[in-house]
ZALUM-314941 format. One record per residue: z negated, x, y of N, C-alpha, C in turn. Coordinates in steps of 0.05 Angstrom, whole numbers, padded with zeros to 5 digits. Atoms other than C-alpha are relative to their C-alpha. Layout:
// residues N
<atom n_zz="Z" n_xx="X" n_yy="Y" ca_zz="Z" ca_xx="X" ca_yy="Y" c_zz="Z" c_xx="X" c_yy="Y"/>
...
***
This chain:
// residues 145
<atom n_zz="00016" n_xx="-00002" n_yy="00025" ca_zz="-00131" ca_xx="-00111" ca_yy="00097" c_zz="00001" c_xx="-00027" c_yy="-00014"/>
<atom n_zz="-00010" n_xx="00035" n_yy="00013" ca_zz="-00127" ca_xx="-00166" ca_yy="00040" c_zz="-00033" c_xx="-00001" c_yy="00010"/>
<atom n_zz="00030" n_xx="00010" n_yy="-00010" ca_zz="-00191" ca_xx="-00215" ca_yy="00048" c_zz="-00018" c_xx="00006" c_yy="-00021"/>
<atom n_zz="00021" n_xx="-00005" n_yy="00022" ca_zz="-00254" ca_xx="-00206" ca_yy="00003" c_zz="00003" c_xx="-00028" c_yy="-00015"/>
<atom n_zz="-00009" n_xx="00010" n_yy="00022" ca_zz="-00258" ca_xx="-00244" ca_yy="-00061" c_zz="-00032" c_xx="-00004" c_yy="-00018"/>
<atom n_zz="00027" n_xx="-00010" n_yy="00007" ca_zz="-00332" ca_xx="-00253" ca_yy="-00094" c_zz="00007" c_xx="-00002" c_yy="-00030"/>
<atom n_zz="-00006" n_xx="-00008" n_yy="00024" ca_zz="-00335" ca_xx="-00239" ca_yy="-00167" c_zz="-00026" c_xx="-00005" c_yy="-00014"/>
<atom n_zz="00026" n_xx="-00009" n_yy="00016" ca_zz="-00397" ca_xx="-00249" ca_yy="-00218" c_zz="-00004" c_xx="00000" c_yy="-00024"/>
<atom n_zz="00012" n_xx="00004" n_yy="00036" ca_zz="-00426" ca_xx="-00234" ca_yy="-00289" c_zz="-00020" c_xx="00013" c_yy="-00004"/>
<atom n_zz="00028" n_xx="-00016" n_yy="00012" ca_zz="-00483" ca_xx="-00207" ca_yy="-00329" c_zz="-00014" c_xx="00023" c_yy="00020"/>
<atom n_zz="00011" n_xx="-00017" n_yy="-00013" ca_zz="-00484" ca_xx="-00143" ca_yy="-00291" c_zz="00026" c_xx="00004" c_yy="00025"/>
<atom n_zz="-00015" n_xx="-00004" n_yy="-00021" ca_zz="-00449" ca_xx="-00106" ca_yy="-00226" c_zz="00023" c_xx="00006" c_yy="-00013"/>
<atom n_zz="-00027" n_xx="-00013" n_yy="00009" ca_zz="-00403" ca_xx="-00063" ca_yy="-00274" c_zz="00021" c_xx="-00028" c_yy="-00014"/>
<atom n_zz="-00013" n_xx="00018" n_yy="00017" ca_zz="-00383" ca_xx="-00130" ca_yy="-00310" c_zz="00018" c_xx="-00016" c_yy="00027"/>
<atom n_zz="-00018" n_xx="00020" n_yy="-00021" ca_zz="-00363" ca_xx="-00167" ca_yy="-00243" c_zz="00018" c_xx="00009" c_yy="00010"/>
<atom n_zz="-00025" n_xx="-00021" n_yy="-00012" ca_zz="-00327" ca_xx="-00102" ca_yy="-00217" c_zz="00032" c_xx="-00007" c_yy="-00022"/>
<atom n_zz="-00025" n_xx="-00003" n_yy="00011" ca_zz="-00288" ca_xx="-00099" ca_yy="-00277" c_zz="00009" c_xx="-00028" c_yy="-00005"/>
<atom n_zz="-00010" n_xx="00026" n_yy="-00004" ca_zz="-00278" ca_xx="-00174" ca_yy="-00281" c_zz="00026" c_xx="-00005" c_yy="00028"/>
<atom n_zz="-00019" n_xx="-00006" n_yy="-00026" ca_zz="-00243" ca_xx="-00164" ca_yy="-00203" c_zz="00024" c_xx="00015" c_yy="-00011"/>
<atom n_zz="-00019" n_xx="-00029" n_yy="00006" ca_zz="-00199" ca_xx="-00100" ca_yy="-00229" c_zz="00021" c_xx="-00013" c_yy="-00015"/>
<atom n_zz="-00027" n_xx="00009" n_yy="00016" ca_zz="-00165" ca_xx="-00148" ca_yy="-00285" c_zz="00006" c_xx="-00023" c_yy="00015"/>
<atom n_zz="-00017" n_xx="00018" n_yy="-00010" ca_zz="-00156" ca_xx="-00207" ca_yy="-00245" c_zz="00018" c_xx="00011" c_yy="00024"/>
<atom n_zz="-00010" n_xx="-00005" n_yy="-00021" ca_zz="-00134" ca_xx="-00172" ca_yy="-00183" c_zz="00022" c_xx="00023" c_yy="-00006"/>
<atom n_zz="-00018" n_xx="-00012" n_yy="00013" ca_zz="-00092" ca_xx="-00134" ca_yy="-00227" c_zz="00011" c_xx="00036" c_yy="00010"/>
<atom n_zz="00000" n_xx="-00030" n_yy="-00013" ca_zz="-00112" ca_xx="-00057" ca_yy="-00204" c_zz="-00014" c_xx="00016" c_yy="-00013"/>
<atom n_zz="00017" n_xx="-00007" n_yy="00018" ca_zz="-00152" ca_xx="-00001" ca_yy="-00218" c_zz="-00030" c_xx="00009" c_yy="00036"/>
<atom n_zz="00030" n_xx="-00004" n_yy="-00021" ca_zz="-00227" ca_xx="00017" ca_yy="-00177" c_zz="00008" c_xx="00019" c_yy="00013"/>
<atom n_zz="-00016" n_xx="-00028" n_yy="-00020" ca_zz="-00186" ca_xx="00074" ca_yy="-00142" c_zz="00012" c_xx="-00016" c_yy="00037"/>
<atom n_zz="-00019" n_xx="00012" n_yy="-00013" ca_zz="-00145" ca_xx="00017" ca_yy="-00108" c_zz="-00019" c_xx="-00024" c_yy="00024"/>
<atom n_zz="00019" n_xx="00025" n_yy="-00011" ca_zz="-00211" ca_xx="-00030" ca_yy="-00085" c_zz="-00020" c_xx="00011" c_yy="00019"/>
<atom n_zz="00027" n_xx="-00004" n_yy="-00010" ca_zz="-00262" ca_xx="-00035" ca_yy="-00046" c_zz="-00021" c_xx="-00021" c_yy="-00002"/>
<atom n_zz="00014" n_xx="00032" n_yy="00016" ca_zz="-00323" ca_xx="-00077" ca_yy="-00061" c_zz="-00036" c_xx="00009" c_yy="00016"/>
<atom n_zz="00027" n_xx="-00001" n_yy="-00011" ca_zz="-00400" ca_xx="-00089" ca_yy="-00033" c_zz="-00015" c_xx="-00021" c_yy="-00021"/>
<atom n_zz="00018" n_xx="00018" n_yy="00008" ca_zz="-00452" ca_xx="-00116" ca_yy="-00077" c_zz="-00018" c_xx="-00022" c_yy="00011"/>
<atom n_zz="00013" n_xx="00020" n_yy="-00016" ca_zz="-00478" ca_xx="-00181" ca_yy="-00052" c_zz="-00032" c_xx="-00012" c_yy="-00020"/>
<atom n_zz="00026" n_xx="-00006" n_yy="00005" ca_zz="-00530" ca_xx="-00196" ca_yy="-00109" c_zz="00002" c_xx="00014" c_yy="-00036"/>
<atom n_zz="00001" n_xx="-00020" n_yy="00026" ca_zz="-00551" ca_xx="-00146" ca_yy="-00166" c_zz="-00007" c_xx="-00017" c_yy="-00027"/>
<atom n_zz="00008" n_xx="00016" n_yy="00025" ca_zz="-00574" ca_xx="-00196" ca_yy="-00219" c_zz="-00020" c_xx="00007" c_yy="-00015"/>
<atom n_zz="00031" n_xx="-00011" n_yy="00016" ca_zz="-00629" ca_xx="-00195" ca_yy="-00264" c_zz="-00003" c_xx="-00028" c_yy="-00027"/>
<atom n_zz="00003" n_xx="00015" n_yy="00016" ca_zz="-00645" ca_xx="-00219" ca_yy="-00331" c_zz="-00019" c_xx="-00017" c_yy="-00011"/>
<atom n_zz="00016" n_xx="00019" n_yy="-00003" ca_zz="-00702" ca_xx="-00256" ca_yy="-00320" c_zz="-00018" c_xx="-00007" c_yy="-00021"/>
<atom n_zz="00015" n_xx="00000" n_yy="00025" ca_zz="-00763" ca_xx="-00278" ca_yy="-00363" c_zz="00009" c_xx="-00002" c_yy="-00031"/>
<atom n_zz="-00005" n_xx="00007" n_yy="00023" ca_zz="-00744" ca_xx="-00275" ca_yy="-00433" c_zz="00021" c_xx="-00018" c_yy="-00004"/>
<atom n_zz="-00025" n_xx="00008" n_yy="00002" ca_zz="-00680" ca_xx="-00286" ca_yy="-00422" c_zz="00011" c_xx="-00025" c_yy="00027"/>
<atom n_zz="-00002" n_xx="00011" n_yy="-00012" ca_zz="-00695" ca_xx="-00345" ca_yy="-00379" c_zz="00008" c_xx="-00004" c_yy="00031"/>
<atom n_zz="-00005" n_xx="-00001" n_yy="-00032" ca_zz="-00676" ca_xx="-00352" ca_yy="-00302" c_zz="00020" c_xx="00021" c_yy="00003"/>
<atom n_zz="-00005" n_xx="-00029" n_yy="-00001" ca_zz="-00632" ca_xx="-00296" ca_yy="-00308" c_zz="00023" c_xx="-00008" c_yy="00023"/>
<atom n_zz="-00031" n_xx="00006" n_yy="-00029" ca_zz="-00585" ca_xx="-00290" ca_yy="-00241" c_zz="00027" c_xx="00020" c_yy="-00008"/>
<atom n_zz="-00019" n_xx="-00013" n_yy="00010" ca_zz="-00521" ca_xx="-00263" ca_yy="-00249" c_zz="00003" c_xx="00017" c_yy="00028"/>
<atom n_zz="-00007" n_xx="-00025" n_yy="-00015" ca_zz="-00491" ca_xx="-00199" ca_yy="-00209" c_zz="00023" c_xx="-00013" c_yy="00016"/>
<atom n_zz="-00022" n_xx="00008" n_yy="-00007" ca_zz="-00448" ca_xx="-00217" ca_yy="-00156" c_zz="00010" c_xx="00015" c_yy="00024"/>
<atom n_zz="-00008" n_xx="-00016" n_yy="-00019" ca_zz="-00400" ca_xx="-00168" ca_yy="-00111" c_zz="00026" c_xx="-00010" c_yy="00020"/>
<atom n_zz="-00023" n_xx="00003" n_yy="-00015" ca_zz="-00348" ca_xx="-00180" ca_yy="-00059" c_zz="00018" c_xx="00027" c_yy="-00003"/>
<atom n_zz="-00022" n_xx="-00016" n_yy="00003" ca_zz="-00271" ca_xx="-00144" ca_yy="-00075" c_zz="00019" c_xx="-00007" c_yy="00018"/>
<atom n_zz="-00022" n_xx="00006" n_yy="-00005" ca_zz="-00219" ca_xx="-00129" ca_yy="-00039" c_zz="00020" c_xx="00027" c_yy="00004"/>
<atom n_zz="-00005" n_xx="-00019" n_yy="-00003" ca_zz="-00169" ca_xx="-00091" ca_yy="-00043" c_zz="00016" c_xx="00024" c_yy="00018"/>
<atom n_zz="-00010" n_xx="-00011" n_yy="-00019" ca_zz="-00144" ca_xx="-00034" ca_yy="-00005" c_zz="00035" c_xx="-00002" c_yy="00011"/>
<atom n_zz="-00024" n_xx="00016" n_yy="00000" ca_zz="-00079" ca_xx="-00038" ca_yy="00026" c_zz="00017" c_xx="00031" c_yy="-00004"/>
<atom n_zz="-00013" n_xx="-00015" n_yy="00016" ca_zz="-00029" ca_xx="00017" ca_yy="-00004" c_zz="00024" c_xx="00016" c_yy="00015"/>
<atom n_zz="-00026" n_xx="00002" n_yy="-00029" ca_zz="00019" ca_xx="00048" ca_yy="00059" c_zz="00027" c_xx="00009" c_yy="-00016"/>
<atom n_zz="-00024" n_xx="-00014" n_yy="00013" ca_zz="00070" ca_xx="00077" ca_yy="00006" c_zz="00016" c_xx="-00035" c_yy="-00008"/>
<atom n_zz="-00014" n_xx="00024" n_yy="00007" ca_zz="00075" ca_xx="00003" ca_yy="-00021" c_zz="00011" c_xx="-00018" c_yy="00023"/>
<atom n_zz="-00011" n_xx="00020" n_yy="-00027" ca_zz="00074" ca_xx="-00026" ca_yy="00047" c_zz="00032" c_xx="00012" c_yy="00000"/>
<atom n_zz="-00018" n_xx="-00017" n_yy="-00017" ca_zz="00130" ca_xx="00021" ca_yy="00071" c_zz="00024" c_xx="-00014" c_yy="-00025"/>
<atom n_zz="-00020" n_xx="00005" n_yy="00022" ca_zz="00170" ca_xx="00005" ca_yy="00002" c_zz="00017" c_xx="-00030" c_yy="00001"/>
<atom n_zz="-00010" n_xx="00024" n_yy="-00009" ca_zz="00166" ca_xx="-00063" ca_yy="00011" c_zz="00013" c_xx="-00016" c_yy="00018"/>
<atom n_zz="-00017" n_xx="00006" n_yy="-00023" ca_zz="00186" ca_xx="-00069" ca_yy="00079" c_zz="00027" c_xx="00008" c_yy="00006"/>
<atom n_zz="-00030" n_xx="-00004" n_yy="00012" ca_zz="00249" ca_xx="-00028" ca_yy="00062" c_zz="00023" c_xx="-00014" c_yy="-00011"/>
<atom n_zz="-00011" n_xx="00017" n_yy="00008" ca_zz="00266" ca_xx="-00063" ca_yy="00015" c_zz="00007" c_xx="-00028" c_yy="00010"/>
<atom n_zz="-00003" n_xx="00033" n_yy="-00014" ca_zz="00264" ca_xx="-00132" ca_yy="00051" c_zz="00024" c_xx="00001" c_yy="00016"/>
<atom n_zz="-00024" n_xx="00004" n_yy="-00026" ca_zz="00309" ca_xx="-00107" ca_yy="00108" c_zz="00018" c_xx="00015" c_yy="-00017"/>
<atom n_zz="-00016" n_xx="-00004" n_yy="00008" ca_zz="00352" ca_xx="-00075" ca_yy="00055" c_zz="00010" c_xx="-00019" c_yy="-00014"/>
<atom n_zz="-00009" n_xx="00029" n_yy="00003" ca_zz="00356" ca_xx="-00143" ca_yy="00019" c_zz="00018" c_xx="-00014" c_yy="00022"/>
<atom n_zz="-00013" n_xx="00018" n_yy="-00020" ca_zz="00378" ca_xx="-00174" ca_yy="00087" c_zz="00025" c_xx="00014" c_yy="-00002"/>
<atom n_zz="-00032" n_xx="-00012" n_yy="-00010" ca_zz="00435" ca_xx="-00125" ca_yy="00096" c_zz="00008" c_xx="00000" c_yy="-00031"/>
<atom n_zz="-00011" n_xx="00001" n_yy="00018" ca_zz="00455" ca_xx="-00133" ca_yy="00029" c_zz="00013" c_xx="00023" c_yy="-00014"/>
<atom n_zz="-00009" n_xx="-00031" n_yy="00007" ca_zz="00453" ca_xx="-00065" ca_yy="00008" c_zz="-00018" c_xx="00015" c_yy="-00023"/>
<atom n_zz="00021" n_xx="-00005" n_yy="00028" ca_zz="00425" ca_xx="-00031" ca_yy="-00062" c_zz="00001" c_xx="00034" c_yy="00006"/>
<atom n_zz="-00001" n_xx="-00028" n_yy="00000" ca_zz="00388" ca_xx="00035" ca_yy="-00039" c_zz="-00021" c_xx="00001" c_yy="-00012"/>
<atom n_zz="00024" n_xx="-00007" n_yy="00014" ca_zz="00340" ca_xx="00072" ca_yy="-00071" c_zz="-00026" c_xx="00017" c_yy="00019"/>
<atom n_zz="00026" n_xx="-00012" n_yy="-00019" ca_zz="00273" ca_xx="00090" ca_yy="-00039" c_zz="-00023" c_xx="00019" c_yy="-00012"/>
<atom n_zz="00021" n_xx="-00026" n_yy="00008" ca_zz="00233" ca_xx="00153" ca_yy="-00052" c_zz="-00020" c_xx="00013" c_yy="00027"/>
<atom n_zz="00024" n_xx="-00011" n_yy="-00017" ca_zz="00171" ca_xx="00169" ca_yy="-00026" c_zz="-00020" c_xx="00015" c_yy="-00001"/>
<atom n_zz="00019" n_xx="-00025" n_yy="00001" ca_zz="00130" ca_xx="00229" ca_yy="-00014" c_zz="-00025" c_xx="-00001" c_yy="00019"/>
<atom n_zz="00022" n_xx="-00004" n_yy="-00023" ca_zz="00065" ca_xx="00231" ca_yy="00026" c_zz="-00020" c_xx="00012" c_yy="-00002"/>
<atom n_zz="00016" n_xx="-00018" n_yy="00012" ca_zz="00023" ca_xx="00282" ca_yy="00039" c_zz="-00030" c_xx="-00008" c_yy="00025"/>
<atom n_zz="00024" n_xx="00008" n_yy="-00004" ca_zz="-00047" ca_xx="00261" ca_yy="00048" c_zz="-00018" c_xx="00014" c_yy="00033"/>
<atom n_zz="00007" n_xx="-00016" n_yy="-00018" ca_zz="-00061" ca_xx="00325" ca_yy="00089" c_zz="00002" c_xx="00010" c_yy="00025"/>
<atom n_zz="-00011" n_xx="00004" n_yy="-00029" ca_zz="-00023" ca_xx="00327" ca_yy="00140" c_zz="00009" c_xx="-00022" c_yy="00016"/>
<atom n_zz="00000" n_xx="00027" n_yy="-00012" ca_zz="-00017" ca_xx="00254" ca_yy="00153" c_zz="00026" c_xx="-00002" c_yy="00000"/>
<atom n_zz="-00034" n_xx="00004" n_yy="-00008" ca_zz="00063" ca_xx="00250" ca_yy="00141" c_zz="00008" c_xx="-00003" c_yy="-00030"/>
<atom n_zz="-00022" n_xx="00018" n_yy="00031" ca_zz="00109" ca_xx="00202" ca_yy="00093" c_zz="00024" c_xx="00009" c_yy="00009"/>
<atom n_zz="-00035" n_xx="-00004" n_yy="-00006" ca_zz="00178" ca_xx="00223" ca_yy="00085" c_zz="00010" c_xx="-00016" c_yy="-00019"/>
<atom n_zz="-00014" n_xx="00015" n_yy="00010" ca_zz="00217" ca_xx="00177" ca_yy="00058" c_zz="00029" c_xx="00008" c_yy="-00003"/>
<atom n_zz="-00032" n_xx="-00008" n_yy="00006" ca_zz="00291" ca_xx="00197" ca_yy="00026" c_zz="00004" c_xx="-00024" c_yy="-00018"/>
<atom n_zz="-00008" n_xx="00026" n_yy="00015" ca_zz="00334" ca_xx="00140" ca_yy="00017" c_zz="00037" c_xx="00011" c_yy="-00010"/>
<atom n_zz="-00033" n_xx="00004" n_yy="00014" ca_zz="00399" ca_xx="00140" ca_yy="-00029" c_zz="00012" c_xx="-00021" c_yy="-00014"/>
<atom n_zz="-00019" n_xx="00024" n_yy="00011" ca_zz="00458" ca_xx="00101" ca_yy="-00051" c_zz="00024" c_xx="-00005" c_yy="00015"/>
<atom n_zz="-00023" n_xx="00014" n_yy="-00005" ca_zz="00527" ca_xx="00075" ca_yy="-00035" c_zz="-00009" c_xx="-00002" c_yy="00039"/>
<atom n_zz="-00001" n_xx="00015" n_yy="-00023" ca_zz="00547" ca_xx="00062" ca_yy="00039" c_zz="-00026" c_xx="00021" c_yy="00022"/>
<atom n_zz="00026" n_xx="-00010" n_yy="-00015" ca_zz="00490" ca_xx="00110" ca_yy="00073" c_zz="00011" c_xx="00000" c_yy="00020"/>
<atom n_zz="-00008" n_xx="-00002" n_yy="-00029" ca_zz="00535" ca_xx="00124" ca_yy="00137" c_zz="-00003" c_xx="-00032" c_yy="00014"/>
<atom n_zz="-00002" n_xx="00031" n_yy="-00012" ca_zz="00525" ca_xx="00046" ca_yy="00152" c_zz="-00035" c_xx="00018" c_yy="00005"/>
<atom n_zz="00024" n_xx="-00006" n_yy="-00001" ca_zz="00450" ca_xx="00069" ca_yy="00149" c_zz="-00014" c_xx="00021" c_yy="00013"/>
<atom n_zz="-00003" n_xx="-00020" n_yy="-00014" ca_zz="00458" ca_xx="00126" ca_yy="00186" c_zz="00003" c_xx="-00005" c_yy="00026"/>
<atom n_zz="-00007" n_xx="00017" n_yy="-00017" ca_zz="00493" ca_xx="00094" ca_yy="00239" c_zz="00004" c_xx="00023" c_yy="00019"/>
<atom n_zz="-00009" n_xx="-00013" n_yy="-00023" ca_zz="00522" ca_xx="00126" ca_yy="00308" c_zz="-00018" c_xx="00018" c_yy="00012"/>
<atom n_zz="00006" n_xx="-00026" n_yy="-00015" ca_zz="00495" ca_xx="00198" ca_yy="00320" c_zz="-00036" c_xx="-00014" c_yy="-00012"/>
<atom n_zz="00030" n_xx="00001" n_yy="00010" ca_zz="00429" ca_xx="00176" ca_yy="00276" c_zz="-00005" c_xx="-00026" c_yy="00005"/>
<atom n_zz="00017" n_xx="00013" n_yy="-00014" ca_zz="00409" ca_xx="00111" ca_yy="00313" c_zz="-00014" c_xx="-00014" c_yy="-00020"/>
<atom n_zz="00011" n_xx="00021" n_yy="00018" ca_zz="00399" ca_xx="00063" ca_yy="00254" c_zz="-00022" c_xx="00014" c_yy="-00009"/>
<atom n_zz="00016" n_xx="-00018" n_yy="00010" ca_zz="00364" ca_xx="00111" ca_yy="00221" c_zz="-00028" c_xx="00008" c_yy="00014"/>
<atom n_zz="00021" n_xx="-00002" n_yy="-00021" ca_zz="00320" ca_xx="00126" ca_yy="00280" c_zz="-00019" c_xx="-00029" c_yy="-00008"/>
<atom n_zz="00003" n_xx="00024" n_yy="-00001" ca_zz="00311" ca_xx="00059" ca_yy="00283" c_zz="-00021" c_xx="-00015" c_yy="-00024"/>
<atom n_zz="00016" n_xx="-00001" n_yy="00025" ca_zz="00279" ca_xx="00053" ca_yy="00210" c_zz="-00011" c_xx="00002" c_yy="-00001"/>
<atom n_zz="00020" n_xx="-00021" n_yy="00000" ca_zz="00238" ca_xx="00101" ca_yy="00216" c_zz="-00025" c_xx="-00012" c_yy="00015"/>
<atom n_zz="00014" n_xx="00013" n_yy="-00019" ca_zz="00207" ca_xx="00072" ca_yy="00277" c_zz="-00019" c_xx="-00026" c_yy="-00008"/>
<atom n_zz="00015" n_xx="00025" n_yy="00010" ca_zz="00198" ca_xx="00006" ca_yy="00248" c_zz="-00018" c_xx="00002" c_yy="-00022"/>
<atom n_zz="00024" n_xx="00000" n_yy="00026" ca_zz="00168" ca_xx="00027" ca_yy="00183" c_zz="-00028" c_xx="00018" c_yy="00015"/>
<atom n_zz="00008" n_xx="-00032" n_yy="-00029" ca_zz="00127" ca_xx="00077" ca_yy="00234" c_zz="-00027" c_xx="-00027" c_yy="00011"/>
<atom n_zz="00016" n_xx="00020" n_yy="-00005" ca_zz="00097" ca_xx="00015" ca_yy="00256" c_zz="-00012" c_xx="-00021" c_yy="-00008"/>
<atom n_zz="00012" n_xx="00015" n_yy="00028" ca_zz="00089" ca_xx="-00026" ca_yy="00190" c_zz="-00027" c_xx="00012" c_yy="-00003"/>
<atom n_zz="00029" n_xx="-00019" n_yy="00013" ca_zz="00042" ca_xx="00027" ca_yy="00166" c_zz="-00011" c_xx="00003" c_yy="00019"/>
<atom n_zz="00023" n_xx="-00012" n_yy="-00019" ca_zz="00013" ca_xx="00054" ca_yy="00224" c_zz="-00020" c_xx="-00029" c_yy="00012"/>
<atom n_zz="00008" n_xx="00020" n_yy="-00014" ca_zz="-00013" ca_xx="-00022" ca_yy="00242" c_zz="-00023" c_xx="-00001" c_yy="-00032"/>
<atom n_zz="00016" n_xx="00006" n_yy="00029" ca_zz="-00050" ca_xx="-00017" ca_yy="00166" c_zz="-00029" c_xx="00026" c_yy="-00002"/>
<atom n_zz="00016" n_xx="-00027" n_yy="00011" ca_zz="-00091" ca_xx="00060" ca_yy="00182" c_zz="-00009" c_xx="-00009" c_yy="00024"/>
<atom n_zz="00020" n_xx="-00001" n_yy="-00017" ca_zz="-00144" ca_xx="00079" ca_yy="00220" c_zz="00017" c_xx="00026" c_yy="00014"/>
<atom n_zz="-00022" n_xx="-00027" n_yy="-00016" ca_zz="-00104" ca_xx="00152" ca_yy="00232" c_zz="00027" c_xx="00003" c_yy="-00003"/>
<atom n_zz="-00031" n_xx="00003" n_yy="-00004" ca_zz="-00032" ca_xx="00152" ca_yy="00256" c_zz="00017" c_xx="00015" c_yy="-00021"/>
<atom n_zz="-00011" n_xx="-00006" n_yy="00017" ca_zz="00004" ca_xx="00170" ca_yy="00201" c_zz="00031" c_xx="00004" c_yy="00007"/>
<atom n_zz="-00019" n_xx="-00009" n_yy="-00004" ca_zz="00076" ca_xx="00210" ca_yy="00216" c_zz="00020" c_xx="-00010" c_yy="-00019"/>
<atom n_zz="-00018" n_xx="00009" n_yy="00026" ca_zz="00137" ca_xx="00177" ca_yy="00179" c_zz="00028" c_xx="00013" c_yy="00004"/>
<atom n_zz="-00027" n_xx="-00004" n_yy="-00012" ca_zz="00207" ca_xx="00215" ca_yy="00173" c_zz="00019" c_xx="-00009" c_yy="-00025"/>
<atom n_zz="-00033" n_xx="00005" n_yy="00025" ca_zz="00272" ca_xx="00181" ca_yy="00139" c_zz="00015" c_xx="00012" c_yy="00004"/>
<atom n_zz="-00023" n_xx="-00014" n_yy="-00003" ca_zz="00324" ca_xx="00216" ca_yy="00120" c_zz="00014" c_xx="-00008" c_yy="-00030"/>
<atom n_zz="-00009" n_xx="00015" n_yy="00028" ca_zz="00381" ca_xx="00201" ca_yy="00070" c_zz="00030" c_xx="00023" c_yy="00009"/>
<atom n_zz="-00013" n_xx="-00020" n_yy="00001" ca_zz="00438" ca_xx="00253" ca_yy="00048" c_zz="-00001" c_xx="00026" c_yy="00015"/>
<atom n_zz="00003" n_xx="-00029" n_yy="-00011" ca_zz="00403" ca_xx="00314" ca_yy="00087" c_zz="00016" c_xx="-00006" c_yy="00022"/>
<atom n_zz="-00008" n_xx="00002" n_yy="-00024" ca_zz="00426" ca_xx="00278" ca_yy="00151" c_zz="-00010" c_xx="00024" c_yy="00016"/>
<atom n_zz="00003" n_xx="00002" n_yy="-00017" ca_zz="00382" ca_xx="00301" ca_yy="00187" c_zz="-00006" c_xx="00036" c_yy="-00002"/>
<atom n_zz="-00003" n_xx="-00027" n_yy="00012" ca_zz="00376" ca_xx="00377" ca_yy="00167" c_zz="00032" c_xx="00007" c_yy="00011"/>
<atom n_zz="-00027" n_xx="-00001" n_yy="-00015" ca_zz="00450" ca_xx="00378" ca_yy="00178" c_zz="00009" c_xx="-00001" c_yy="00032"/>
<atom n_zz="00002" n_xx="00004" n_yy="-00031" ca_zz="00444" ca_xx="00351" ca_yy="00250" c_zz="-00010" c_xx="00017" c_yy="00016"/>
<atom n_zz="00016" n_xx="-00016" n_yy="-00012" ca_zz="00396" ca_xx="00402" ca_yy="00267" c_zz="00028" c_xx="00026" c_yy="00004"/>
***
């Protein structure tokens, strides 16, 4: 999880949305605990300001994207990554295309396996419930069956 972040202005909604543009998201993507509510104090005087702790949640489609990408950077390879996940059944499938896939495929699946596994363990080290991940790239694995 990223770390908390404290935030304050006039009121709660002002410090929230103060967080949302610096942290460059939307209130879907955060999570946040009010630490103090503020108040505008005698006649304007003493008035405390609102102040909440943000942070935001961590995103397993971006994790998963990013970590792809990184080890597709290393191998020096330009694929494209599409990602589906269904909330409901706790399972990301990932279909990757582009140039060169049998390198990515590798001997009777392994690399491929191999992917899977690792991103398998990216994300799943980020949830609370184990989340199912299957790669596949040109209907390998449909074919194999």
């Amino acid at each position: 999880m990223s770390e908390w972040r404290e935030f304050s202005a006039k009121t709660v909604d002002d410090a929230i949305t103060n967080a949302l543009v610096e942290l460059k998201t939307t209130s879907d993507k955060v999570e946040y605990e009010v630490v103090e509510e503020g108040s505008s104090g005698i006649l304007g005087l003493f008035s405390k300001q609102a102040v909440v702790r943000v942070r935001k949640k961590d995103d397993i489609q971006e994790t998963a994207v990013e970590f792809l990408s990184d080890v597709f950077k290393a191998m020096e390879m330009n694929v494209d990554i599409e990602i589906e996940y269904n909330e409901v059944e706790n399972q990301m499938n990932i279909e990757l295309s582009g140039d060169e896939m049998g390198m990515l495929i590798g001997k009777r699946g392994v690399t491929l396996d191999s992917l899977q596994y690792l991103v398998s363990l990216v994300i799943n080290k980020k949830t609370d419930d184990y989340v199912k991940v299957k790669i596949d790239t040109e209907n390998y694995r449909q074919r194999r069956k």
